[in-house]
Kinemage of the C-alpha trace (Angstrom):
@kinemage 1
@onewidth
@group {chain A} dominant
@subgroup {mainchain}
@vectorlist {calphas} color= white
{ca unk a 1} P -20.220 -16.727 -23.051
{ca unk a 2} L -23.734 -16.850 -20.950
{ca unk a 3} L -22.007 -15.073 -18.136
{ca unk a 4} L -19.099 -12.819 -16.993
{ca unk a 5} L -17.835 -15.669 -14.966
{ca unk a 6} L -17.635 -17.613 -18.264
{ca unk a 7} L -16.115 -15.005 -20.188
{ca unk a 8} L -13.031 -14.415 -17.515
{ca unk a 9} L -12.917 -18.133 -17.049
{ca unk a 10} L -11.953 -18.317 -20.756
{ca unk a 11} L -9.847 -15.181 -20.313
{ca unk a 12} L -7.506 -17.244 -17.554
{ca unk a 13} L -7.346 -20.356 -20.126
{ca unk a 14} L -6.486 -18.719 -22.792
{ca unk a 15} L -3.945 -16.184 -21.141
{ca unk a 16} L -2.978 -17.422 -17.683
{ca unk a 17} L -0.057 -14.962 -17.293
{ca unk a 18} L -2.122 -11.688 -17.110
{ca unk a 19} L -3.196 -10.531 -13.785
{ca unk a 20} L -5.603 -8.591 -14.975
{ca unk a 21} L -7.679 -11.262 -16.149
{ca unk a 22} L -7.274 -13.065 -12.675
{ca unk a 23} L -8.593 -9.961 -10.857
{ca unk a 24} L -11.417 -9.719 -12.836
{ca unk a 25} L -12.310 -13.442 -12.420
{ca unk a 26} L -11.483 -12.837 -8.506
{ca unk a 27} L -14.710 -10.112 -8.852
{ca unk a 28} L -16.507 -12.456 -10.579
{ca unk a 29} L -16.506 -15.530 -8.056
{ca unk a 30} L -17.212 -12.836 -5.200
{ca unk a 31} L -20.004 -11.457 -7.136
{ca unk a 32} L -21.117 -15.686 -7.409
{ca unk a 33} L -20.350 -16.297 -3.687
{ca unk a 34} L -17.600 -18.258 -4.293
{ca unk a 35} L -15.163 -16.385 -1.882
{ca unk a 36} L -12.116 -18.701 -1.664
{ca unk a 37} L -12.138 -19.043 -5.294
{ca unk a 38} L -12.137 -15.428 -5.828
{ca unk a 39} L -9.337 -15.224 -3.491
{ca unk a 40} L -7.001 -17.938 -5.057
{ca unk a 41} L -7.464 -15.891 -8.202
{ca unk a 42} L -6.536 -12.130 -6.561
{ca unk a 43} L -3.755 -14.692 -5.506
{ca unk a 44} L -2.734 -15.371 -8.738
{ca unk a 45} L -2.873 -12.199 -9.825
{ca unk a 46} L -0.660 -10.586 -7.503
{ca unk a 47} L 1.894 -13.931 -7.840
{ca unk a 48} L 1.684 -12.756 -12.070
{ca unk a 49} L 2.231 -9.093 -10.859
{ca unk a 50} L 3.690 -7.677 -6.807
{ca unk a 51} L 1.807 -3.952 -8.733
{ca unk a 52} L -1.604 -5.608 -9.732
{ca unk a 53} L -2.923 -2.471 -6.465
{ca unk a 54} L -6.466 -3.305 -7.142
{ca unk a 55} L -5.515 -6.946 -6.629
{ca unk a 56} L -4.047 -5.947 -3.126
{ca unk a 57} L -7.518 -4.154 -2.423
{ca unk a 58} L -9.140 -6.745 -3.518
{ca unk a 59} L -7.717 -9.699 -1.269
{ca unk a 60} L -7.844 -7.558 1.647
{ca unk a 61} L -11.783 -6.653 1.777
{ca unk a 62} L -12.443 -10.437 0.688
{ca unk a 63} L -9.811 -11.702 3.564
{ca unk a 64} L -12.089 -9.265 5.938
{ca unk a 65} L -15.036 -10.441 4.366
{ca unk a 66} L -14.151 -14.486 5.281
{ca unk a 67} L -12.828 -13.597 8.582
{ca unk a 68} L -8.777 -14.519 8.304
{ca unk a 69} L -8.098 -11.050 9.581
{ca unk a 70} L -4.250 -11.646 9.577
{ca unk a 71} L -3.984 -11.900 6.039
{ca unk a 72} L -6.608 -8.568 5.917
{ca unk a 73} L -4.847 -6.695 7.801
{ca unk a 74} L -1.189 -7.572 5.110
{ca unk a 75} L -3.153 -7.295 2.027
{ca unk a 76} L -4.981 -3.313 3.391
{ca unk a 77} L -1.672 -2.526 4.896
{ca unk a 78} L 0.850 -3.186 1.803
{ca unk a 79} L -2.293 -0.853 0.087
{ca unk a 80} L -2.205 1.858 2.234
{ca unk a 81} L 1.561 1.917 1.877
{ca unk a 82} L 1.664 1.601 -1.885
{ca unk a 83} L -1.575 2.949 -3.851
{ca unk a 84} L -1.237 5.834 -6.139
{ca unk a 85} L -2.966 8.882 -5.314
{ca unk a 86} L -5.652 7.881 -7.816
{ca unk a 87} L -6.983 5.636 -5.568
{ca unk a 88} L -7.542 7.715 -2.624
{ca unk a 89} L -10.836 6.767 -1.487
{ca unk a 90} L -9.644 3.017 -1.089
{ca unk a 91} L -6.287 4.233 0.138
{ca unk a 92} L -8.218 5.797 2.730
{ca unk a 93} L -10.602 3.123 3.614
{ca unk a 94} L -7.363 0.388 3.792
{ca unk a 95} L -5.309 2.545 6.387
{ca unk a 96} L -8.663 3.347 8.213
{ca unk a 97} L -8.827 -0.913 8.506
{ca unk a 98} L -4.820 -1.142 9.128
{ca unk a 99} L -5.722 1.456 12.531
{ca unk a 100} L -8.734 -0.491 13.505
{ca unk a 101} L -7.307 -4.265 13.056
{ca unk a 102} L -3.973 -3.089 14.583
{ca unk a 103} L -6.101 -1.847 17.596
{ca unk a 104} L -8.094 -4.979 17.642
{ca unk a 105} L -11.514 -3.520 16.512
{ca unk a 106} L -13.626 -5.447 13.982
């Protein structure tokens, strides 16, 4: 492979039904600009697993970061409501979006 985006390409050919391997393509087309790509794979890997959390995280900064704050504001809110403690600092950050979006601040 000459790049990550390669490697997790080949990951999601050769083993479509993990999510893991979908999330970390979805970092690896945000990390290439390729937002709606990245997105359609956080997609996917919440559609191959409803607990893939860092999936959840994942679709809701990108949905923030493309502007369709409807779907942002789902994807933080469902994280706020169901991350483990071990993710606190992005627990905290999602509710902290959930208040502002809810209030109508960008």
């Amino acid at each position: 492979w000459h790049t990550l985006l390669t490697l997790w390409q080949d990951a999601a050919a050769k083993s479509p039904g993990k999510s893991r391997v979908y999330n970390n393509l979805g970092n690896c087309y945000i990390l290439a600009g390729m937002h709606f790509k990245g997105i359609a794979a956080y997609e996917r890997a919440v559609a191959l697993d409803r607990n893939n959390i860092e999936a959840y995280f994942n679709l809701g900064v990108n949905y923030e970061n493309v502007g369709i704050m409807n779907q942002a504001l789902y994807y933080y809110d469902w994280f706020c409501k169901h991350a483990p403690s071990n993710y606190h600092e992005q627990r905290e950050q999602a509710c902290k979006r959930v208040a502002e979006l809810t209030r109508g601040e960008k």
